[in-house]
mmCIF entry with sequence, helices, sheets and N, C-alpha, C, O atoms, coordinates in Angstrom:
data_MODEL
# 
_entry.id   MODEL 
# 
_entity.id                         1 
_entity.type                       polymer 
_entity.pdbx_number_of_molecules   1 
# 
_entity_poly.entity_id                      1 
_entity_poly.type                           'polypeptide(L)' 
_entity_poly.nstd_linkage                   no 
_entity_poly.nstd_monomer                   no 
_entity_poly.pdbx_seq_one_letter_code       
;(UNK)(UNK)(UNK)(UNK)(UNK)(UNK)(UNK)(UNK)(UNK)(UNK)(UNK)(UNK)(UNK)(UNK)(UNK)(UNK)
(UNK)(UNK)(UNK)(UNK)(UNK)(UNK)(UNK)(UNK)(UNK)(UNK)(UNK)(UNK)(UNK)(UNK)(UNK)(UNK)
(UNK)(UNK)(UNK)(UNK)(UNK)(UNK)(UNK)(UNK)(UNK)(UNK)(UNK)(UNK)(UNK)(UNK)(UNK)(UNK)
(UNK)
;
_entity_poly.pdbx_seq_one_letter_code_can   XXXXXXXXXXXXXXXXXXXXXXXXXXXXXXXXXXXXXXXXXXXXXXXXX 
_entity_poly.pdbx_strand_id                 A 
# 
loop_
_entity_poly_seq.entity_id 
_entity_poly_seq.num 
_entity_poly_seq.mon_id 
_entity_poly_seq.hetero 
1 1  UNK n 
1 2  UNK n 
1 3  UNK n 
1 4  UNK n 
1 5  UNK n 
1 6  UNK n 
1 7  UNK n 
1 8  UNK n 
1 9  UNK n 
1 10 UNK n 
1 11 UNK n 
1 12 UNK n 
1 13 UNK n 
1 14 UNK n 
1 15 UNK n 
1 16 UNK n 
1 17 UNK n 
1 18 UNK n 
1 19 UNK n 
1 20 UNK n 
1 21 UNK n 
1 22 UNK n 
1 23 UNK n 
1 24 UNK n 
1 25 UNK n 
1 26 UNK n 
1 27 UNK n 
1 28 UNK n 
1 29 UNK n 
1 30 UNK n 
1 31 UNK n 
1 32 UNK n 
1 33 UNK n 
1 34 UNK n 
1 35 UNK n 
1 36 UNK n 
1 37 UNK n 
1 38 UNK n 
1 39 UNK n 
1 40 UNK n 
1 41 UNK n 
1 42 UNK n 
1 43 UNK n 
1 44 UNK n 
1 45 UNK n 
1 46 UNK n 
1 47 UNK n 
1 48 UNK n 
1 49 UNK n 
# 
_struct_asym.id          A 
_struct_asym.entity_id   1 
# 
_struct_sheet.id               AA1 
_struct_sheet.type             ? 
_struct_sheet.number_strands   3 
_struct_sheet.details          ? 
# 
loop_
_struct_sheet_order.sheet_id 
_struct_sheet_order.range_id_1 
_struct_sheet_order.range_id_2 
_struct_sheet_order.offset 
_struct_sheet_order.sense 
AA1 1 2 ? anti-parallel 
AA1 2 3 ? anti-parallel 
# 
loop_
_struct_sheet_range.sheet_id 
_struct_sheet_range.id 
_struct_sheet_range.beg_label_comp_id 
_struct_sheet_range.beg_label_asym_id 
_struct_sheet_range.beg_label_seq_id 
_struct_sheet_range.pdbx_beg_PDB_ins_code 
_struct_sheet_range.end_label_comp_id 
_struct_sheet_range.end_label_asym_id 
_struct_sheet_range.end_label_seq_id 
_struct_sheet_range.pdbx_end_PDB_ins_code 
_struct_sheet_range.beg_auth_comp_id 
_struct_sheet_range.beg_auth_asym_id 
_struct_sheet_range.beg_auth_seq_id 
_struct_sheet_range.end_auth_comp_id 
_struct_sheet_range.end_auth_asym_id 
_struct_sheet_range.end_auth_seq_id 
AA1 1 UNK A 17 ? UNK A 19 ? UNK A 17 UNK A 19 
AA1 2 UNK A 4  ? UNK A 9  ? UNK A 4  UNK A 9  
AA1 3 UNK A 41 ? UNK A 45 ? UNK A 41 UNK A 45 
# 
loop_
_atom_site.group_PDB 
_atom_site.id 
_atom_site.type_symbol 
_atom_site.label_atom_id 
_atom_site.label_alt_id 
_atom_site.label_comp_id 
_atom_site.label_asym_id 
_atom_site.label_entity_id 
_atom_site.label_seq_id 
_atom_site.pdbx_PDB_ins_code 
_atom_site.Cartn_x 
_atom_site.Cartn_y 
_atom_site.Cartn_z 
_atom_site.occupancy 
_atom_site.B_iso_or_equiv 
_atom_site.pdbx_formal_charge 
_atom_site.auth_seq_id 
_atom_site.auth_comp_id 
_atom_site.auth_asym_id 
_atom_site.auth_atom_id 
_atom_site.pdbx_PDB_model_num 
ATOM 1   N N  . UNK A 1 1  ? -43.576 -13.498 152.291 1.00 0.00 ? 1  UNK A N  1 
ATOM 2   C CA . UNK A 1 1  ? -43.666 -12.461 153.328 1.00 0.00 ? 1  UNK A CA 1 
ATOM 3   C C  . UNK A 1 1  ? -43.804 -11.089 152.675 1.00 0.00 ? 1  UNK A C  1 
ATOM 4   O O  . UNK A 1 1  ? -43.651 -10.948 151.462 1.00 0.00 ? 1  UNK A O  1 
ATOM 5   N N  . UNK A 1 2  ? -44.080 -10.129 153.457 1.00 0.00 ? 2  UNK A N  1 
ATOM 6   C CA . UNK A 1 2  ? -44.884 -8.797  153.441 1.00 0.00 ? 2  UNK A CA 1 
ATOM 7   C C  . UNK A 1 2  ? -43.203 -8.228  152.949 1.00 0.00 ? 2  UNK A C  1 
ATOM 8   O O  . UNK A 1 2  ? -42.197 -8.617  153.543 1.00 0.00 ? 2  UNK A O  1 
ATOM 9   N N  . UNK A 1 3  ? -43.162 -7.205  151.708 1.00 0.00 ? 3  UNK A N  1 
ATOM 10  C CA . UNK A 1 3  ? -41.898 -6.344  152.246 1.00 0.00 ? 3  UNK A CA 1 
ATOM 11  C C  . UNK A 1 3  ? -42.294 -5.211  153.127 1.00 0.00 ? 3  UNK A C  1 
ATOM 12  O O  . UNK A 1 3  ? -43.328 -4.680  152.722 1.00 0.00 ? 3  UNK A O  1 
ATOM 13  N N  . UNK A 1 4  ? -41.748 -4.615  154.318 1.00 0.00 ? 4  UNK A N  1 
ATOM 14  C CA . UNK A 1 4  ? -41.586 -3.339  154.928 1.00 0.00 ? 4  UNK A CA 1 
ATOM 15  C C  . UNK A 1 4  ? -40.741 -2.147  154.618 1.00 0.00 ? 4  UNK A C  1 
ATOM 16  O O  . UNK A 1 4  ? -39.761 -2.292  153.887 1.00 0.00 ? 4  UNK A O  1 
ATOM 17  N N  . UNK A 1 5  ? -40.986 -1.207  155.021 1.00 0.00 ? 5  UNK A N  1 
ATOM 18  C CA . UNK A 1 5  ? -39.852 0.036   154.774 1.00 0.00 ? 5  UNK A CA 1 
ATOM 19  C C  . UNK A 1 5  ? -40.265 0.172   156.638 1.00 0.00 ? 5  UNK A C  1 
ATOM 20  O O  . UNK A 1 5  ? -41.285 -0.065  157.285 1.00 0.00 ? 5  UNK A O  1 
ATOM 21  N N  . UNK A 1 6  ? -38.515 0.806   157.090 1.00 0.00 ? 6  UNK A N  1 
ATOM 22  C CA . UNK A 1 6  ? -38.802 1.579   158.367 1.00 0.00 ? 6  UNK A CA 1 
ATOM 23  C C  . UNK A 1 6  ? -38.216 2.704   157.909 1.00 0.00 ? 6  UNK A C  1 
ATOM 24  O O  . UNK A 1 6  ? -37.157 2.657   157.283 1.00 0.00 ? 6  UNK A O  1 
ATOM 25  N N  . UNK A 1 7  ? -38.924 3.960   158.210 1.00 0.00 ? 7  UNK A N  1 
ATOM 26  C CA . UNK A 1 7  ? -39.081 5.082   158.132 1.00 0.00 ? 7  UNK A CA 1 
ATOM 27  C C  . UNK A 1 7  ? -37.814 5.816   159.962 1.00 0.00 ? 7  UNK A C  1 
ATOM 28  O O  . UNK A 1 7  ? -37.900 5.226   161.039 1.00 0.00 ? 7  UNK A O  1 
ATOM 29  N N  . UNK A 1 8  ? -36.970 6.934   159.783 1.00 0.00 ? 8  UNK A N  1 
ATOM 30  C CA . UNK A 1 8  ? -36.740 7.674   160.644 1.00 0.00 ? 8  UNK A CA 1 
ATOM 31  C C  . UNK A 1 8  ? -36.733 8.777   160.447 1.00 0.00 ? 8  UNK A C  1 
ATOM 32  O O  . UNK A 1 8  ? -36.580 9.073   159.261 1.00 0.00 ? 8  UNK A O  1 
ATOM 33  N N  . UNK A 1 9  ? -36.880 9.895   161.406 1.00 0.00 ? 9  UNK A N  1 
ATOM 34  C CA . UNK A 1 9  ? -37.249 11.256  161.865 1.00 0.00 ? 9  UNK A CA 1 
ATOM 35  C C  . UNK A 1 9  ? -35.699 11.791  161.802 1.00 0.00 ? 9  UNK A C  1 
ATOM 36  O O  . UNK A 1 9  ? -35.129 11.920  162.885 1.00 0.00 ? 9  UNK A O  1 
ATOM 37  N N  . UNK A 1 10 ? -34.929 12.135  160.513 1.00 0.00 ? 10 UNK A N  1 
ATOM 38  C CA . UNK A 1 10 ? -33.339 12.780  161.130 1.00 0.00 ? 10 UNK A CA 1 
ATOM 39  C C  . UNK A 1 10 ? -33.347 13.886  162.192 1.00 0.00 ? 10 UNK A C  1 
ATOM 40  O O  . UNK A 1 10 ? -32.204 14.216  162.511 1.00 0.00 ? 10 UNK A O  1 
ATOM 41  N N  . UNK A 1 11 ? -34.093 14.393  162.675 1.00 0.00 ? 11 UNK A N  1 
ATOM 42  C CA . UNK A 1 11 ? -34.016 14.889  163.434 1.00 0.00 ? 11 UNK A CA 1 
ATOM 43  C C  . UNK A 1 11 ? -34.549 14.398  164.969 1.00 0.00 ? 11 UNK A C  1 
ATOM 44  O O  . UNK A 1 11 ? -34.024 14.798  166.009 1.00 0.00 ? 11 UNK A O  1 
ATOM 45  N N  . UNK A 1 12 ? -35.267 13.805  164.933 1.00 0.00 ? 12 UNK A N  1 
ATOM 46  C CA . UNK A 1 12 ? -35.488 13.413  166.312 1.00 0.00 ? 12 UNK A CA 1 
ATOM 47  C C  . UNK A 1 12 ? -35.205 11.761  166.878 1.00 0.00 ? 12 UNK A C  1 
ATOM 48  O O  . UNK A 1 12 ? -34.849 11.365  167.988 1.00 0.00 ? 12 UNK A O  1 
ATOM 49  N N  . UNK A 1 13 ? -35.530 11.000  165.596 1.00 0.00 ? 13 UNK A N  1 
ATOM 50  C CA . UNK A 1 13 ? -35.247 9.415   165.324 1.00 0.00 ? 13 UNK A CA 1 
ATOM 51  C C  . UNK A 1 13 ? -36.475 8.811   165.897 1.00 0.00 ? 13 UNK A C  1 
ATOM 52  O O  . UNK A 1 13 ? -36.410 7.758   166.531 1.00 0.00 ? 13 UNK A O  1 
ATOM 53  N N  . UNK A 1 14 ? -37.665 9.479   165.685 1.00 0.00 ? 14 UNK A N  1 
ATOM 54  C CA . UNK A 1 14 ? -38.723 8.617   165.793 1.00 0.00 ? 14 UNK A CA 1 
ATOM 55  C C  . UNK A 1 14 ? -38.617 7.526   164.665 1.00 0.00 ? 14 UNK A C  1 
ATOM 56  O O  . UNK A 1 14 ? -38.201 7.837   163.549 1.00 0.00 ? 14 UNK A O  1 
ATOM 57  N N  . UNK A 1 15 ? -39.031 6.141   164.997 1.00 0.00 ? 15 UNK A N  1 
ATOM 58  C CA . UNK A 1 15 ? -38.868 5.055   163.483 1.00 0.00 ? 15 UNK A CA 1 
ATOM 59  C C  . UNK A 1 15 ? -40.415 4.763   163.564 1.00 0.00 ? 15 UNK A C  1 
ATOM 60  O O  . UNK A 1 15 ? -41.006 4.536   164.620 1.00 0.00 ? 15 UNK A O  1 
ATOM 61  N N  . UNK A 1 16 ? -40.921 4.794   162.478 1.00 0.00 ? 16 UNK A N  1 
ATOM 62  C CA . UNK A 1 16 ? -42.073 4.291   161.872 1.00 0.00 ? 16 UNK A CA 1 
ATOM 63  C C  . UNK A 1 16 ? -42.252 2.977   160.767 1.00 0.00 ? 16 UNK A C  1 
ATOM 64  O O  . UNK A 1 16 ? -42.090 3.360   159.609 1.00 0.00 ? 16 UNK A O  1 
ATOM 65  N N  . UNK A 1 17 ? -42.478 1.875   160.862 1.00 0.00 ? 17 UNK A N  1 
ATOM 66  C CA . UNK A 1 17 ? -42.823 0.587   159.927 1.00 0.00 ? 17 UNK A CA 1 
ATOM 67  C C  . UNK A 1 17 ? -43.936 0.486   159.418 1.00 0.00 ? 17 UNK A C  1 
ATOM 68  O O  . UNK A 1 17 ? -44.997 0.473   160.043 1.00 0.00 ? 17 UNK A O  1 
ATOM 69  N N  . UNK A 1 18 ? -43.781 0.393   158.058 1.00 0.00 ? 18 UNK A N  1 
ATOM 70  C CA . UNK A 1 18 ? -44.758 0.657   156.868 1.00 0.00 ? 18 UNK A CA 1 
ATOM 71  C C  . UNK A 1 18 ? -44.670 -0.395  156.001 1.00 0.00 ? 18 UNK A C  1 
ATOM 72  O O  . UNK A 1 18 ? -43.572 -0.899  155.763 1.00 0.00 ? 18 UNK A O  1 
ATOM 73  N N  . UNK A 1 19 ? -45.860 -0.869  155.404 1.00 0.00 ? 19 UNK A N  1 
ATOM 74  C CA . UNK A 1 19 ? -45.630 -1.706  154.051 1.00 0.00 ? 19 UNK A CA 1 
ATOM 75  C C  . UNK A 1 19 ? -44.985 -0.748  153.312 1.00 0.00 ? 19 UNK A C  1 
ATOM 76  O O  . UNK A 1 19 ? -45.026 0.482   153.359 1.00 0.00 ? 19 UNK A O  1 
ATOM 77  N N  . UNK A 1 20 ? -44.187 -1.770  152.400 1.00 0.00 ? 20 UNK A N  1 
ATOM 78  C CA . UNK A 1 20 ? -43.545 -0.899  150.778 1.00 0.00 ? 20 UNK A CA 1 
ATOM 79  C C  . UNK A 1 20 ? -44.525 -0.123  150.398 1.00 0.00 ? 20 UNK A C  1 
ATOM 80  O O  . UNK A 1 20 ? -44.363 1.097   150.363 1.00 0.00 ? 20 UNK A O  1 
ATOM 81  N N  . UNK A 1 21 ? -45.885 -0.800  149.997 1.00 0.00 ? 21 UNK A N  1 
ATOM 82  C CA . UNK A 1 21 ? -46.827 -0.458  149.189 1.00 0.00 ? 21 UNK A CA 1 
ATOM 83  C C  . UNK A 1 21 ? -47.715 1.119   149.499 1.00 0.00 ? 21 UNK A C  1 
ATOM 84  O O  . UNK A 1 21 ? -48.158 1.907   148.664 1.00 0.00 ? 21 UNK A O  1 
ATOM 85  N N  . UNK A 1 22 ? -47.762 1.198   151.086 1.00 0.00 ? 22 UNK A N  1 
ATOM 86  C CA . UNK A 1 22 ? -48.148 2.278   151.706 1.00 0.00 ? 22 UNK A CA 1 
ATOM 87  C C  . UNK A 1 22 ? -47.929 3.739   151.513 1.00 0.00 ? 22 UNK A C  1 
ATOM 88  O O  . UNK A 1 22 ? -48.755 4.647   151.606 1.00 0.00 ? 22 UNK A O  1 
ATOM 89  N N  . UNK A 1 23 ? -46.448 3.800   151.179 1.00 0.00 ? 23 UNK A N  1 
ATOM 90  C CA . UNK A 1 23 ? -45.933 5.265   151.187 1.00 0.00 ? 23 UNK A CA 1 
ATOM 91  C C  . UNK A 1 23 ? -45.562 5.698   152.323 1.00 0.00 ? 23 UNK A C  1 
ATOM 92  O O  . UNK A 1 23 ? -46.102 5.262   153.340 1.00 0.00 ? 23 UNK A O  1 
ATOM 93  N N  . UNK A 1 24 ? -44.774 6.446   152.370 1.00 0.00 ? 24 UNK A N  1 
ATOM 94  C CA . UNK A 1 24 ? -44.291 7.690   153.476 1.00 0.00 ? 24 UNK A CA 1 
ATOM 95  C C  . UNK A 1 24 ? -45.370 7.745   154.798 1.00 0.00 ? 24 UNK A C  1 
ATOM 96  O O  . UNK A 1 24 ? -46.476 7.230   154.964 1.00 0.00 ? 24 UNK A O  1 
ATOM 97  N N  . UNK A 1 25 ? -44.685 8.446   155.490 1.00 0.00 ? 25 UNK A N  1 
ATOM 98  C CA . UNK A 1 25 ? -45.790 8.539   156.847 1.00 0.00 ? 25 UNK A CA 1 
ATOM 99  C C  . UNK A 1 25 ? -46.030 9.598   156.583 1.00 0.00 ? 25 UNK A C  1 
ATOM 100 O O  . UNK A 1 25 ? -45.501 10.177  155.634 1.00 0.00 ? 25 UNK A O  1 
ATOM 101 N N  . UNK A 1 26 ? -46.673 9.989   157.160 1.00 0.00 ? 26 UNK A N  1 
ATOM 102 C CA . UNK A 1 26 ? -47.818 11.526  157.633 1.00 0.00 ? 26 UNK A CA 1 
ATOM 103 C C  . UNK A 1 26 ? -46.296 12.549  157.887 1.00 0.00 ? 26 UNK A C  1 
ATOM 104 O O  . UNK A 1 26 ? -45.221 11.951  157.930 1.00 0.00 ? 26 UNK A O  1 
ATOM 105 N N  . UNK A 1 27 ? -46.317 13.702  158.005 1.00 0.00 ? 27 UNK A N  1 
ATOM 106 C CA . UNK A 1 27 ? -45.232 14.336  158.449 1.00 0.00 ? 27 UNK A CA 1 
ATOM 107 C C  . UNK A 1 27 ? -45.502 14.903  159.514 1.00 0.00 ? 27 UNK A C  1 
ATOM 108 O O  . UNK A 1 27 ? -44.453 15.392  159.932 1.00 0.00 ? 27 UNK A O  1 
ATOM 109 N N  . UNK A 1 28 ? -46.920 15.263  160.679 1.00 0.00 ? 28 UNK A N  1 
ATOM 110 C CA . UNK A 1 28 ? -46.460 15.259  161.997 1.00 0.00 ? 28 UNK A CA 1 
ATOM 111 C C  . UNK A 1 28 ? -46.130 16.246  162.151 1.00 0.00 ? 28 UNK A C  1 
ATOM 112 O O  . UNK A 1 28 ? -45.950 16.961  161.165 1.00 0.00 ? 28 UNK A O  1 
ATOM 113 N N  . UNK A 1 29 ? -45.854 16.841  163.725 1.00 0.00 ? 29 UNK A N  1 
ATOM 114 C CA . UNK A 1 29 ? -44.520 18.061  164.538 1.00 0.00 ? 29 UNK A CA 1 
ATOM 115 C C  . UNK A 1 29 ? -43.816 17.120  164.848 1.00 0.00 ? 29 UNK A C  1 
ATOM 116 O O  . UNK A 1 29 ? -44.325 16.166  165.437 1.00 0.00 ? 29 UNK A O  1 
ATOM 117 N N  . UNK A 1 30 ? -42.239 17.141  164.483 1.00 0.00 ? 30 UNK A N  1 
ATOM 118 C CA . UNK A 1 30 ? -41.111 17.172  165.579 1.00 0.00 ? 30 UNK A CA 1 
ATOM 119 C C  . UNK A 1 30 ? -40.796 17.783  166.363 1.00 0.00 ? 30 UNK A C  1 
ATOM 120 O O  . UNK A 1 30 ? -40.502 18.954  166.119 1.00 0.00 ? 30 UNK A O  1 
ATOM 121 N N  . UNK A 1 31 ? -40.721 17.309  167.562 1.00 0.00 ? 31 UNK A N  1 
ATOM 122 C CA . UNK A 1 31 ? -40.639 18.157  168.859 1.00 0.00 ? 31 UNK A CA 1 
ATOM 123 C C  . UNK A 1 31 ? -38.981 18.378  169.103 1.00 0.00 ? 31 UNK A C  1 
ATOM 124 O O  . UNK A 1 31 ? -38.493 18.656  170.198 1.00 0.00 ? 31 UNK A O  1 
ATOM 125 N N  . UNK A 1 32 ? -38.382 18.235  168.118 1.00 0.00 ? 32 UNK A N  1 
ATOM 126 C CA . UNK A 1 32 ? -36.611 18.701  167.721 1.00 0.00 ? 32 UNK A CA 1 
ATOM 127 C C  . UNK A 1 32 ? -36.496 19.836  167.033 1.00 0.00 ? 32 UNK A C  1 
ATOM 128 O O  . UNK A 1 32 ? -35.672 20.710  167.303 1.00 0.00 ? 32 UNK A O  1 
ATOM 129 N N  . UNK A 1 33 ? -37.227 19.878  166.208 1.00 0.00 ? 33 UNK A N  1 
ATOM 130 C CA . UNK A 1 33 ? -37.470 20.802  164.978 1.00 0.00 ? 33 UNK A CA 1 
ATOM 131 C C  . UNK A 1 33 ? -38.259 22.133  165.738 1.00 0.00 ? 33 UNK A C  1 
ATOM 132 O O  . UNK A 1 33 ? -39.085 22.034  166.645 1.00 0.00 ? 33 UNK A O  1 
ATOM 133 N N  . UNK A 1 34 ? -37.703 23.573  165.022 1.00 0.00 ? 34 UNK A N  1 
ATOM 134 C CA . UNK A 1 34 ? -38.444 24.302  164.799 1.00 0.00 ? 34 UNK A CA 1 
ATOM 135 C C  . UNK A 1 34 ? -39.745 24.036  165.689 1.00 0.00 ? 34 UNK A C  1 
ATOM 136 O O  . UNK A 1 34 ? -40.227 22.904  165.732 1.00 0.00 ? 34 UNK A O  1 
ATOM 137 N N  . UNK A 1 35 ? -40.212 24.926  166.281 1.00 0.00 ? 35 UNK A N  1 
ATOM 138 C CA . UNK A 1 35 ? -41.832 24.815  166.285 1.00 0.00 ? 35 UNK A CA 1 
ATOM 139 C C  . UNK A 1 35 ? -42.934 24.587  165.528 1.00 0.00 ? 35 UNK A C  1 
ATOM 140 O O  . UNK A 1 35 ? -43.290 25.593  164.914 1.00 0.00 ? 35 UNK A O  1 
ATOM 141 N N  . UNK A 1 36 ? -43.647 23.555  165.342 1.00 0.00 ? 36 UNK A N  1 
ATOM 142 C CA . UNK A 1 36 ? -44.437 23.348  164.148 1.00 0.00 ? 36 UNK A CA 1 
ATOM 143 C C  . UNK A 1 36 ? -44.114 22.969  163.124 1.00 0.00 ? 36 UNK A C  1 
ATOM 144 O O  . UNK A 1 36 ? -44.975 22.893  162.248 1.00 0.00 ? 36 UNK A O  1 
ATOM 145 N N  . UNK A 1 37 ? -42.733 22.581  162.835 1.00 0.00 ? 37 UNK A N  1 
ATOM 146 C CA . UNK A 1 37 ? -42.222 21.947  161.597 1.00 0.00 ? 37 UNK A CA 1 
ATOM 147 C C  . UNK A 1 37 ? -42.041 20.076  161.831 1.00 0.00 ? 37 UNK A C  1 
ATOM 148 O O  . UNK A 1 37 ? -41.658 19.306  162.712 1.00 0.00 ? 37 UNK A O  1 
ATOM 149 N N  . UNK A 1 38 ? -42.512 20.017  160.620 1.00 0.00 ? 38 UNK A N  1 
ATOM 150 C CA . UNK A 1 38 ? -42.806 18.599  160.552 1.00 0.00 ? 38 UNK A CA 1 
ATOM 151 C C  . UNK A 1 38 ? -41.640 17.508  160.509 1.00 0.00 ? 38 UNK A C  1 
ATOM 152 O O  . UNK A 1 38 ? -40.670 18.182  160.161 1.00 0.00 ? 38 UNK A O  1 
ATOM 153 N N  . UNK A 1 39 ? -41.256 16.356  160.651 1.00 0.00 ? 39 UNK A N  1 
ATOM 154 C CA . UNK A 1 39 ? -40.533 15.464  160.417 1.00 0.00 ? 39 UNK A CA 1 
ATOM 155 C C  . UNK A 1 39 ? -40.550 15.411  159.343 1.00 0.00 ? 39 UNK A C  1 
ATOM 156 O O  . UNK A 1 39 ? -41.415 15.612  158.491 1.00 0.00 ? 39 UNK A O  1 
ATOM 157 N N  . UNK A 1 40 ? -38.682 14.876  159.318 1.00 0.00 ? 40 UNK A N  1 
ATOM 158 C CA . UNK A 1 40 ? -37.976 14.558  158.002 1.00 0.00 ? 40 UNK A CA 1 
ATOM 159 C C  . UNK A 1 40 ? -37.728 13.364  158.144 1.00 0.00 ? 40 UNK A C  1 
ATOM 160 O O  . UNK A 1 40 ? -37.010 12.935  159.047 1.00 0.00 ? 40 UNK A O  1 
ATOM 161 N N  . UNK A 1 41 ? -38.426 12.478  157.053 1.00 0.00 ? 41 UNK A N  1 
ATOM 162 C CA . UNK A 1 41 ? -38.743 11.133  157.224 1.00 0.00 ? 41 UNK A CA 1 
ATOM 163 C C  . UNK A 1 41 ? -37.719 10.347  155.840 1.00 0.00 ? 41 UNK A C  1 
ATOM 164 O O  . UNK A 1 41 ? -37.729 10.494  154.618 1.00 0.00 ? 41 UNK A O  1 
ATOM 165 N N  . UNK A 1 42 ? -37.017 9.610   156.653 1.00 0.00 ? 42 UNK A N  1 
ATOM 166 C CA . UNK A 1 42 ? -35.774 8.863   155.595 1.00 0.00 ? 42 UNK A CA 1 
ATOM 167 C C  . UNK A 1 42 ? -35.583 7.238   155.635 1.00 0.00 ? 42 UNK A C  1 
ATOM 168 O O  . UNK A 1 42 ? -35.671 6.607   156.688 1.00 0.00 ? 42 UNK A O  1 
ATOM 169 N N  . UNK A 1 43 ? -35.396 6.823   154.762 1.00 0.00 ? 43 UNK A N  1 
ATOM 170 C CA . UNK A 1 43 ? -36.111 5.276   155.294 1.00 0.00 ? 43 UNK A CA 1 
ATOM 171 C C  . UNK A 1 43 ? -34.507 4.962   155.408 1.00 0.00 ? 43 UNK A C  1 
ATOM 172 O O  . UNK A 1 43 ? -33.542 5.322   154.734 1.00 0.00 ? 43 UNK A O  1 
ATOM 173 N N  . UNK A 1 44 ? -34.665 4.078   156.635 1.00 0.00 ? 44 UNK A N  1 
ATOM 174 C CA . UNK A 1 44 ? -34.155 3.506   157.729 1.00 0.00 ? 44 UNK A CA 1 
ATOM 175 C C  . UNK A 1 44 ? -33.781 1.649   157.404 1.00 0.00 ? 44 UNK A C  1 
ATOM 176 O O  . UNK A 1 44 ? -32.911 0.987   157.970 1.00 0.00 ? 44 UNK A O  1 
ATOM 177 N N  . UNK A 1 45 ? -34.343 1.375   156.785 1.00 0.00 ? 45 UNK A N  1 
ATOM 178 C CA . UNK A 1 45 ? -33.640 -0.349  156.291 1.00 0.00 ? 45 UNK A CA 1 
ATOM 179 C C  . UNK A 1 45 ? -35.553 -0.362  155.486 1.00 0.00 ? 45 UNK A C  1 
ATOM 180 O O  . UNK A 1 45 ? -36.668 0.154   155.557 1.00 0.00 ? 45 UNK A O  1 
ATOM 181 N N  . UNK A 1 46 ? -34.579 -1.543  154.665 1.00 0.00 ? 46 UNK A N  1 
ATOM 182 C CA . UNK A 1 46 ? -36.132 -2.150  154.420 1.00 0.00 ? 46 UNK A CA 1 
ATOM 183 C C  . UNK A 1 46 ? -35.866 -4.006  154.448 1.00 0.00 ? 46 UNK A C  1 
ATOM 184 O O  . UNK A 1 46 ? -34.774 -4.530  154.230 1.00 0.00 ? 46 UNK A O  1 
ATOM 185 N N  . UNK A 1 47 ? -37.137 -4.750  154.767 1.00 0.00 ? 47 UNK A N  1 
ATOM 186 C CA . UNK A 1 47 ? -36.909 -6.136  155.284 1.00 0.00 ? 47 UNK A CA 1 
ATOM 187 C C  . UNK A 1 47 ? -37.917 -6.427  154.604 1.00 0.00 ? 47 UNK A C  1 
ATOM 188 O O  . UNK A 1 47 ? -38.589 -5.727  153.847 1.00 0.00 ? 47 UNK A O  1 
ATOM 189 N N  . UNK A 1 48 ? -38.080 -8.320  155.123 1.00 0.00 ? 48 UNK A N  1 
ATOM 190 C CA . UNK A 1 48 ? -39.496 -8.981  154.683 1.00 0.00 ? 48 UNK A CA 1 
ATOM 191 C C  . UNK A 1 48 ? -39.978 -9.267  156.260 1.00 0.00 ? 48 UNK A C  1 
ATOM 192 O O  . UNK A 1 48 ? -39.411 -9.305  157.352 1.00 0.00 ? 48 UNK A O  1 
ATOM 193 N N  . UNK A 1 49 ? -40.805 -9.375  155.962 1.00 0.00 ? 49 UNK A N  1 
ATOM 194 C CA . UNK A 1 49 ? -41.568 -9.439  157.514 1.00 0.00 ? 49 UNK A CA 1 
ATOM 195 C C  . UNK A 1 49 ? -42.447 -8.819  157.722 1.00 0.00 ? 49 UNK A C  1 
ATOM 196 O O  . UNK A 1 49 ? -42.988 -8.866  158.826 1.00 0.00 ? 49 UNK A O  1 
# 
């Protein structure tokens, strides 16, 4: 099986699922944050699947 990373937003808790291999997500607006400031993206578990 595939490993994953899930990715969350500490500030807003959007979760994003990514291969390991992929990297980080995009950083986006958080609509928590500042105006125009991007998500802070912290990985959240990682699995196989």
């Amino acid at each position: 099986m595939a490993k994953r990373i899930e990715f969350m937003c500490t500030h807003c808790g959007r979760k994003v699922t990514k291969p390991a291999t992929a990297g980080r997500p995009e950083p986006g607006k958080c609509p928590k944050r500042t105006p125009g400031q991007p998500h802070r993206w912290v990985v959240n578990r990682r699995y196989e699947g």
